[in-house]
N, C-alpha and C positions, 0 to 999 in steps of 0.2 A: 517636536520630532514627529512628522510622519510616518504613518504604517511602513516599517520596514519588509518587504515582500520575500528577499531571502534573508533575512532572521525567522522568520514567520515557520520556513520551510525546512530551514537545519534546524529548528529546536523541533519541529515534527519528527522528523529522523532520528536524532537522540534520543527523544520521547518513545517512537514505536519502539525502537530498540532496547530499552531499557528494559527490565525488572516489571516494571507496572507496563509499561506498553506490549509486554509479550502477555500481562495477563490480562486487558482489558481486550485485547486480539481475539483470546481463548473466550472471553467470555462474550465478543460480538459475533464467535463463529456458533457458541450455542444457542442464540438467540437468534439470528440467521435460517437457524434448521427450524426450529419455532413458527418465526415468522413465514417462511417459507410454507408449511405446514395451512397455515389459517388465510394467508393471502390463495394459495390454491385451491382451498378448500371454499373459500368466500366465491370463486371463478366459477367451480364446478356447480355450486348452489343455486351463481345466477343464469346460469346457460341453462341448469333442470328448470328450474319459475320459469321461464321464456318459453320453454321448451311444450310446459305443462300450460299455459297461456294461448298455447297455438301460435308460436313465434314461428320465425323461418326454420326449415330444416333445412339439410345440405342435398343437392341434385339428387344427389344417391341414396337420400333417403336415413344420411345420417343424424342424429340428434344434435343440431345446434353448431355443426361443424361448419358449414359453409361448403363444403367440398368431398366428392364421392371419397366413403373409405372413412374420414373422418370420425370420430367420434370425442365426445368430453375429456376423457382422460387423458385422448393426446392434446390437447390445448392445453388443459390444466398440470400435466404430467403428473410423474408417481407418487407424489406425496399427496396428492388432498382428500380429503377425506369426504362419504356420504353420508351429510347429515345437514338437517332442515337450515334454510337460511337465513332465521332469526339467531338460531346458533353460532352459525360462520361470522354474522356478524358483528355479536358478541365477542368472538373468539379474535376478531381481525382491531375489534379495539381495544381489545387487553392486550395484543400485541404492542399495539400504539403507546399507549399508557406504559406497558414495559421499557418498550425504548426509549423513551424520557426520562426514564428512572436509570437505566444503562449509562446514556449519555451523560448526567447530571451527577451519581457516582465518579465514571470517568475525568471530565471534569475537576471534581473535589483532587481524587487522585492524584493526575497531573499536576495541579497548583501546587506551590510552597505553602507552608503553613499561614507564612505573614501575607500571602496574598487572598487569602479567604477570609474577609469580613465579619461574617455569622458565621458562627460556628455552631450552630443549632441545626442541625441536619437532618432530622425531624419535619423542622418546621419547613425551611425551605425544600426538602422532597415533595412537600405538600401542595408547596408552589408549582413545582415541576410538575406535579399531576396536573393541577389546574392550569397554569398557564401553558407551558409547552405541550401538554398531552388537549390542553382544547385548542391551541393552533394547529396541532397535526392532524386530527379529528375534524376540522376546516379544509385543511389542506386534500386530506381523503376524501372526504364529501365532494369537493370540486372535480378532482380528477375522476370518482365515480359517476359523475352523474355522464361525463362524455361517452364513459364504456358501456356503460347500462344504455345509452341511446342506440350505439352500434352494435350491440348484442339484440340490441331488440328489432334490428334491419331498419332505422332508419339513421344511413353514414349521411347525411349531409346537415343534418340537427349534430348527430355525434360529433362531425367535422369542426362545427360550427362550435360547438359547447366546448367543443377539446381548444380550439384559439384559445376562447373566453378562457379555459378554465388554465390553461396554460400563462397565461399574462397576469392573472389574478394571482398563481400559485408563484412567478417570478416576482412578484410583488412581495407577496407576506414574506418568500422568503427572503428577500435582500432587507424589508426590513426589520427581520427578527433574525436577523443569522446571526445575533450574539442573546438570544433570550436564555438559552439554557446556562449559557455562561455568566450574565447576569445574575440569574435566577440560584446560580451555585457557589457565585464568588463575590455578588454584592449583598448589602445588609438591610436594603427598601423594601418597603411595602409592597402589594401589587402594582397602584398606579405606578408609584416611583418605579419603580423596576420595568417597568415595560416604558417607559420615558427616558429610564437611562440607556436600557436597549437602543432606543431609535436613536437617543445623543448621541453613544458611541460610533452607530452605522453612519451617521451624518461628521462625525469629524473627519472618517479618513475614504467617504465610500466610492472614488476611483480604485484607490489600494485592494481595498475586500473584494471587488466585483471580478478585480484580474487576478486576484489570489482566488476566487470561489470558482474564474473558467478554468484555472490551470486543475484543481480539484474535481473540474467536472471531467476534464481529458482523462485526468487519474482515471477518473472511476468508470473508462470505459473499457480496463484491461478487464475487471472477472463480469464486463455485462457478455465478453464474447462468448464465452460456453454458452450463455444464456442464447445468444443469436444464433448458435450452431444449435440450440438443440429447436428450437422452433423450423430452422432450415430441415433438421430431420425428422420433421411431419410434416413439411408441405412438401419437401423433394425427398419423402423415403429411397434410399437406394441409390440418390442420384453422386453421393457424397461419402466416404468411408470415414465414418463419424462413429464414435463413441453410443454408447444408448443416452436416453433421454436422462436416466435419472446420473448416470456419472455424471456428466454436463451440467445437469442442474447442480449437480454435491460440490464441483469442481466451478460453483460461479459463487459460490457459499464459501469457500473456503479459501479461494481472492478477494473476496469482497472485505470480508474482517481484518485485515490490517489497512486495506483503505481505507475502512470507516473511521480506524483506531489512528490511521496518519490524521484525517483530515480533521478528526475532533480535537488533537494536539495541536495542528496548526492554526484551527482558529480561534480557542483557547489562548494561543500565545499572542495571536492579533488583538484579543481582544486585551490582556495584559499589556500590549504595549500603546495602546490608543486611550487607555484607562490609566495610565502612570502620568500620560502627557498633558491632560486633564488638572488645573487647578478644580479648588471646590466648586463646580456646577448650580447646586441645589439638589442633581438627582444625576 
C-alpha cells in the first residue's frame, strides 16, 4: 500500500482536534513566544557585531538598517532582547534542542500504544537531542551563514550562499523528514535509525514530497502577520496595519496548530509507510 495522502491529512485533523492535539497546540504556542524571543534576539546581536565591526549603516545614519529612519529594533521587532552574542546564541540553540524534545513528546503522544516500539523514553529523548537537535543545529548553521553575508553588505556571496544553503537544507530535510518519528516510535540504534529514516523516505517519496508542499501552502497562512509587520517598517504609514508586536503575537498564535497539524500528519505518513514494510533489517 502506498502513502495514502488523504488518510495522512484527516487523521491530522482528528489529531489537532483532539484532547492531545489542543494540548500539544498550547504547548507549540508557548514555545513559539520562546523561540521567537532568542531568534530575535540572535538578529539584534548580529546587526550590533556588524554594526561594532564598521559594517554598513543606513543612508541616514541608522544602525544596521539599510534605510533612513530605520533602526535594530524595527528589524528585529519588540521581543528581542540586549544582550552579547555568544549568549543569543546559546539561547537560539537551546531553542533548537527544545524543539526536538516538543516534537518528539508530540509524537509519543499521537501514537497508540502498540505503535511505539521502545518504550524507554529516556533513552530515546536522548536521541532526539542528538540526532534531531544535531540536524537542526546543521540546518541553522546553513541558513545562517547566507544572513550573516548579507548583514554584513555583501548580497551577492549572501545571494549565492542563500541558493547553496537553500538546496542543501531541501536536501536534509526530505531526507530526515521522518527522523524524529523514527527516533520516537522505532526501537534501533543511532545508525539503524537514521537508515530507517532514509528507508522509510525512499519507499513512498513522491507521496511525502506532495504531502510536505501541500504543508508548506499550510504554513503560509500565520507567515502573513509576519509579512505585514515587516511591510510596516519599510512602508510605515503607507498601510493601516496593526503594530509590529500584535503581528508578530498574532503569526505565533497561527502558527501552533500548523505545527501541531503537520507533526500529526506526518506522524501518520510515517505509520502507514512503516506498517507496509515487511522485516527490512532497519
Amino acid at each position: 500500500m502506498a502513502l495514502q495522502i488523504g488518510d495522512a491529512l484527516r487523521s491530522g485533523v482528528d489529531t489537532l482536534l483532539s484532547e492531545d492535539g489542543l494540548l500539544i497546540t498550547g504547548v507549540f504556542l508557548l514555545f513559539n513566544l520562546g523561540n521567537t524571543v532568542a531568534s530575535s534576539t540572535l538578529m539584534r546581536a548580529l546587526f550590533d557585531e556588524v554594526m561594532n565591526m564598521g559594517g554598513p549603516a543606513g543612508p541616514g545614519g541608522s544602525a544596521g538598517a539599510g534605510a533612513p529612519g530605520f533602526s535594530v529594533s524595527d528589524l528585529t521587532g519588540p521581543f528581542s532582547l540586549d544582550i552579547a552574542m555568544p549568549v543569543a546564541a546559546v539561547l537560539v540553540l537551546l531553542f533548537l534542542i527544545i524543539g526536538q524534545l516538543v516534537k518528539f513528546w508530540g509524537i509519543r503522544l499521537f501514537a497508540e500504544p502498540q505503535e511505539i516500539m521502545d518504550e524507554n523514553t529516556s533513552d530515546r529523548a536522548v536521541m532526539a537531542v542528538v540526532l534531531g537537535g544535531g540536524v537542526a543545529v546543521l540546518t541553522f548553521a546553513v541558513s545562517m551563514s547566507s544572513n550573516a553575508l548579507n548583514v554584513s553588505g555583501r548580497p551577492l556571496l549572501g545571494g549565492l550562499a542563500g541558493l547553496l544553503s537553500g538546496l542543501l537544507s531541501l536536501i536534509i530535510g526530505l531526507a530526515f523528514v521522518y527522523l524524529l518519528q523514527s527516533i520516537a516510535l522505532y526501537d534501533g540504534g543511532y545508525v539503524e535509525t537514521l537508515k530507517h529514516c532514509v528507508a522509510r523516505f525512499m519507499d513512498a517519496p513522491a507521496q511525502i514530497i506532495v504531502l510536505l508542499f501541500i504543508l508548506l501552502l499550510l504554513s503560509i497562512i500565520p507567515g502573513i502577520p509576519s509579512t505585514a509587520s515587516v511591510i510596516s517598517v519599510v512602508l510605515p504609514g503607507s498601510f493601516d496595519l496593526p503594530s509590529q508586536s500584535i503581528l508578530q503575537v498574532a503569526s505565533m498564535v497561527l502558527n501552533a496548530p500548523v505545527q501541531a497539524f503537520s507533526l500529526a500528519v506526518i506522524t501518520d505518513a510515517y505509520l502507514q509507510v512503516r506498517e507496509d514494510q515487511d522485516d527490512d533489517g532497519f
